[in-house]
C-alpha positions as CSV (number, residue, x, y, z in Angstrom):
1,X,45.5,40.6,-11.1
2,X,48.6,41.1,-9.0
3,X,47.5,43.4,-5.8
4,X,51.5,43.3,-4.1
5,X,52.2,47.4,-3.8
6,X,55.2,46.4,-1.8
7,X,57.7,49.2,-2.6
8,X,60.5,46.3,-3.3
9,X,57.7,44.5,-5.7
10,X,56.8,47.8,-7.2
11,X,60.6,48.6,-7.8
12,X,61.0,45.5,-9.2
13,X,58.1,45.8,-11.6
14,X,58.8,49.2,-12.9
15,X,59.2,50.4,-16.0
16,X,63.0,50.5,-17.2
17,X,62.7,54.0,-17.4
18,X,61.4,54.5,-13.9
19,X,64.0,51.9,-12.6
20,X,66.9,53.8,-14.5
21,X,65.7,57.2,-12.5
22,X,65.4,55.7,-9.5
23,X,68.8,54.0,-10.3
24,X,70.3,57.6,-10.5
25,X,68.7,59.1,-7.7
26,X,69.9,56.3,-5.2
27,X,73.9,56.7,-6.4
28,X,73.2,60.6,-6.1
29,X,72.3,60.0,-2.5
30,X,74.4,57.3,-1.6
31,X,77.6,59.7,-3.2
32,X,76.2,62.7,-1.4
33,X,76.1,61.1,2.1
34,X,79.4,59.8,1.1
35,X,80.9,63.5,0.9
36,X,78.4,64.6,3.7
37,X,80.7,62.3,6.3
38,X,83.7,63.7,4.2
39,X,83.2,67.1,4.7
40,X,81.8,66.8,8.5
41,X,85.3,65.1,9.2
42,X,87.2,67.3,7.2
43,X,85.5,70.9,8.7
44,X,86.0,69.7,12.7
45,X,89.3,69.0,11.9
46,X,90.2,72.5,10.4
47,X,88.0,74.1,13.4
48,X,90.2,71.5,16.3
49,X,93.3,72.8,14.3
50,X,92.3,76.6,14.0
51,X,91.4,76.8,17.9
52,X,94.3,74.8,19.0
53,X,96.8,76.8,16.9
54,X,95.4,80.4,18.1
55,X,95.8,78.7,21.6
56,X,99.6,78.6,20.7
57,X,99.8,81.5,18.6
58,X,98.2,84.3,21.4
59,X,100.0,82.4,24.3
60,X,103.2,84.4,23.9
61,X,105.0,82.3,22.3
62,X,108.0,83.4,20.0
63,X,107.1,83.3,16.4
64,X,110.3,82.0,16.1
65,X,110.0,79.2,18.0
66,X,106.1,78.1,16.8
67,X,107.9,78.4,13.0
68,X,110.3,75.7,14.4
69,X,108.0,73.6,16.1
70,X,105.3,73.2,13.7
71,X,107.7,72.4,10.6
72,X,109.5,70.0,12.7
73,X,106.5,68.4,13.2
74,X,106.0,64.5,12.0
75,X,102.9,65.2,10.0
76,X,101.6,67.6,7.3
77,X,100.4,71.2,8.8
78,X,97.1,71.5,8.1
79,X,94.9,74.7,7.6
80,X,95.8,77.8,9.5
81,X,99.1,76.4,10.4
82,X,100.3,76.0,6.5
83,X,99.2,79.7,6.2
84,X,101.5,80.5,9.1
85,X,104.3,78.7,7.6
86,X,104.1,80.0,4.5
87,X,103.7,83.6,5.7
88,X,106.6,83.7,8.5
89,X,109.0,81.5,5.9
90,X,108.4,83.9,3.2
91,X,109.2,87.0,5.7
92,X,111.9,85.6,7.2
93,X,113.7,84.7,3.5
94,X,113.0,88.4,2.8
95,X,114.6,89.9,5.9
96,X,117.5,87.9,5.0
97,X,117.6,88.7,1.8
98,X,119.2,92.2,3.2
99,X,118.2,96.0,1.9
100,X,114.5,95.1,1.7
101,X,112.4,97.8,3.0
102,X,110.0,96.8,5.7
103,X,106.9,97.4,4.4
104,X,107.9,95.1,1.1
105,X,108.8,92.4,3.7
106,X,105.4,92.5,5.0
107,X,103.4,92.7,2.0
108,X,105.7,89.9,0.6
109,X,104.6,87.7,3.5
110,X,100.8,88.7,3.2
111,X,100.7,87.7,-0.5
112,X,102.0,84.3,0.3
113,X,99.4,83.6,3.0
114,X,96.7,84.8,1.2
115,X,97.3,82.5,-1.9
116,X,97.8,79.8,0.6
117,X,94.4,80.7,1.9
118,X,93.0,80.5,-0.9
119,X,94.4,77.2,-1.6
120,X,93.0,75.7,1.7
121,X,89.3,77.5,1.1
122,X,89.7,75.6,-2.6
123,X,90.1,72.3,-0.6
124,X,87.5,72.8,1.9
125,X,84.8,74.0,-0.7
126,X,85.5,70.9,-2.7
127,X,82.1,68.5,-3.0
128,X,80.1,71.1,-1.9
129,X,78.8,72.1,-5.4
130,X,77.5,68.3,-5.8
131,X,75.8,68.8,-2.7
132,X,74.0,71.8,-4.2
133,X,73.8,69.9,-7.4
134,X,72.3,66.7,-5.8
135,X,69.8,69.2,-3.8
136,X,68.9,70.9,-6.5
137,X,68.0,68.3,-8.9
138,X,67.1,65.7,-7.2
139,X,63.3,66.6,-6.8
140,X,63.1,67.1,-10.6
141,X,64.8,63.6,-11.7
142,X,62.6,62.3,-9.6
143,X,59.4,64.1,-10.7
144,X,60.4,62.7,-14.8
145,X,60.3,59.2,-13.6
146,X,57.3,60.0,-11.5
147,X,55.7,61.5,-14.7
148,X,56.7,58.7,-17.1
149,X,55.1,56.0,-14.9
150,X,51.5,57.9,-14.6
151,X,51.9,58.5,-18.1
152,X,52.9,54.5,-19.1
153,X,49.8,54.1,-16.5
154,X,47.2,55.7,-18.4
155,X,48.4,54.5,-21.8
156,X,48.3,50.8,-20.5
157,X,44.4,51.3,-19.9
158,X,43.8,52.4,-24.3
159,X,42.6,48.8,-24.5
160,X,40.7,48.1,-21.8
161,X,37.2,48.6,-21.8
162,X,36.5,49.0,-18.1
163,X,39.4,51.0,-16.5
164,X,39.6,50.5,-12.7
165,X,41.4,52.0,-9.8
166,X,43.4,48.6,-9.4
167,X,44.3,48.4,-12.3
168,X,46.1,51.8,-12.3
169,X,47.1,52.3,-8.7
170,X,50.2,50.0,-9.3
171,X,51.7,52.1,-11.8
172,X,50.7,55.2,-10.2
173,X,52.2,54.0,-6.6
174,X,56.0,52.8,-8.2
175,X,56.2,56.2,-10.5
176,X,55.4,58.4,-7.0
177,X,58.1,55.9,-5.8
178,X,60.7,58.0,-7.8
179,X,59.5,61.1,-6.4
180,X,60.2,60.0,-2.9
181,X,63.7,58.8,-3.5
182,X,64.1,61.7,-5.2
183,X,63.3,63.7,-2.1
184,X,65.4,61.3,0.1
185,X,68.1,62.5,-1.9
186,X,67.6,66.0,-1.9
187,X,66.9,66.7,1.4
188,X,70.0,65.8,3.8
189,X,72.2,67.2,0.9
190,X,70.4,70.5,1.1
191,X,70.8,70.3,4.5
192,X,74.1,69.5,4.3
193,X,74.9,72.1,2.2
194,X,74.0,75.3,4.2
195,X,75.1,73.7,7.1
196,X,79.0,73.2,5.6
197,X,78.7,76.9,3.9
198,X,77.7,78.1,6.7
199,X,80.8,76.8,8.8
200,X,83.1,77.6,5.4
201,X,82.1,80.9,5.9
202,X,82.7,81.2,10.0
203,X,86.0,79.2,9.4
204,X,86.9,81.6,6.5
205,X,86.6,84.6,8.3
206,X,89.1,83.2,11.7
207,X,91.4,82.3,8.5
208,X,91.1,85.8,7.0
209,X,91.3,87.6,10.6
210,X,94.4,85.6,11.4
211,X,95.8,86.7,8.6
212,X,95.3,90.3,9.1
213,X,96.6,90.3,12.7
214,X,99.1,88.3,11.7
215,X,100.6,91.3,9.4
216,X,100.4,93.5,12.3
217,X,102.8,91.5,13.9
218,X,104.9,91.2,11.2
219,X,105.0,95.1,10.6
220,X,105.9,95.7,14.0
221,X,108.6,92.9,13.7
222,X,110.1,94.3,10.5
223,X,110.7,97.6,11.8
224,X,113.0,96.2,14.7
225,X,116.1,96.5,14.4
């Protein structure tokens, strides 16, 4: 009788069913830490973008002039800055426009930025449901393959006169080996999951105040002369 319950033997000897869950449950986690290192790069990059652009923004500085200097720059405005261009372009295009009242100007301009917010939100948020998905899951996949193998287990002792712990602790230890991948999987990408919603949330909320103080700018802007 063979006594190896090395996991890599045990793996190897597993039902296909059990090998096919814990097939599934290693490209889950392996996709999940994919987006995980995604979505880590992509969030500091919106927060180093949002606190260097309110830098500029509350320094004084001419709207004019920060309209100029971000679309003149050499790479694609990211985050709060594309809601800034879209807001001041769409205000400016109406005050030239001629014998548009004020307050249209504004709410002109604050339609555009939030629709751009909403685009940027949309591109921040994506992945995050597989995250949830993967961590949600997970620990159930891997609970069916650890239930098939205890059940293949017990059904491989029907002819055996004299059943035995060794003779059933192999089967027992590779189908709880599904239940621990699935686990592996789940965890870091619940983790991961209120972590990034969490900062969504905080970096939704600077976008959304921006925006707001934004318009107050703009309202006192459209009503000079």
């Amino acid at each position: 009788m063979n006594t190896d319950l090395s996991i890599f033997h045990l793996v190897k000897e597993a039902s296909f069913v059990v090998q096919f869950v814990m097939l599934i449950l290693l490209t889950a986690s392996m996709s999940s830490w994919t987006f995980i290192f995604t979505k880590r790069k992509e969030l500091n990059r919106a927060v180093e973008i949002t606190d260097e652009f309110e830098e500029q923004f509350w320094s004084g500085v001419v709207l004019a002039d920060l309209y100029r200097k971000l679309a003149a720059k050499d790479f694609e405005p990211e985050g709060i800055e594309k809601i800034f261009l879209a807001g001041y372009k769409e205000f400016s295009r109406m005050r030239q426009a001629g014998n548009v009242e004020p307050g249209v100007q504004v709410e002109s301009a604050q339609r555009v930025m939030r629709i751009e917010l909403s685009r940027e939100l949309e591109r921040l948020d994506e992945h995050l449901a597989f995250l949830a998905t993967v961590g949600s899951i997970s620990p159930y996949i891997g609970l069916f393959g650890t239930v098939w193998g205890i059940m293949n287990s017990f059904m491989s002792l029907g002819n055996v006169k004299q059943a035995t712990l060794a003779q059933v602790a192999p089967g027992i230890a590779e189908a709880l080996i599904a239940t621990a991948i699935g686990l592996f999987a789940a965890i870091p990408a619940v983790i991961s999951y209120n972590r990034f919603s969490t900062r969504l949330d905080r970096l939704t909320g600077r976008y959304e105040l921006f925006v707001e103080e934004f318009v107050v700018l703009l309202q006192r802007q459209a009503h000079q002369k």
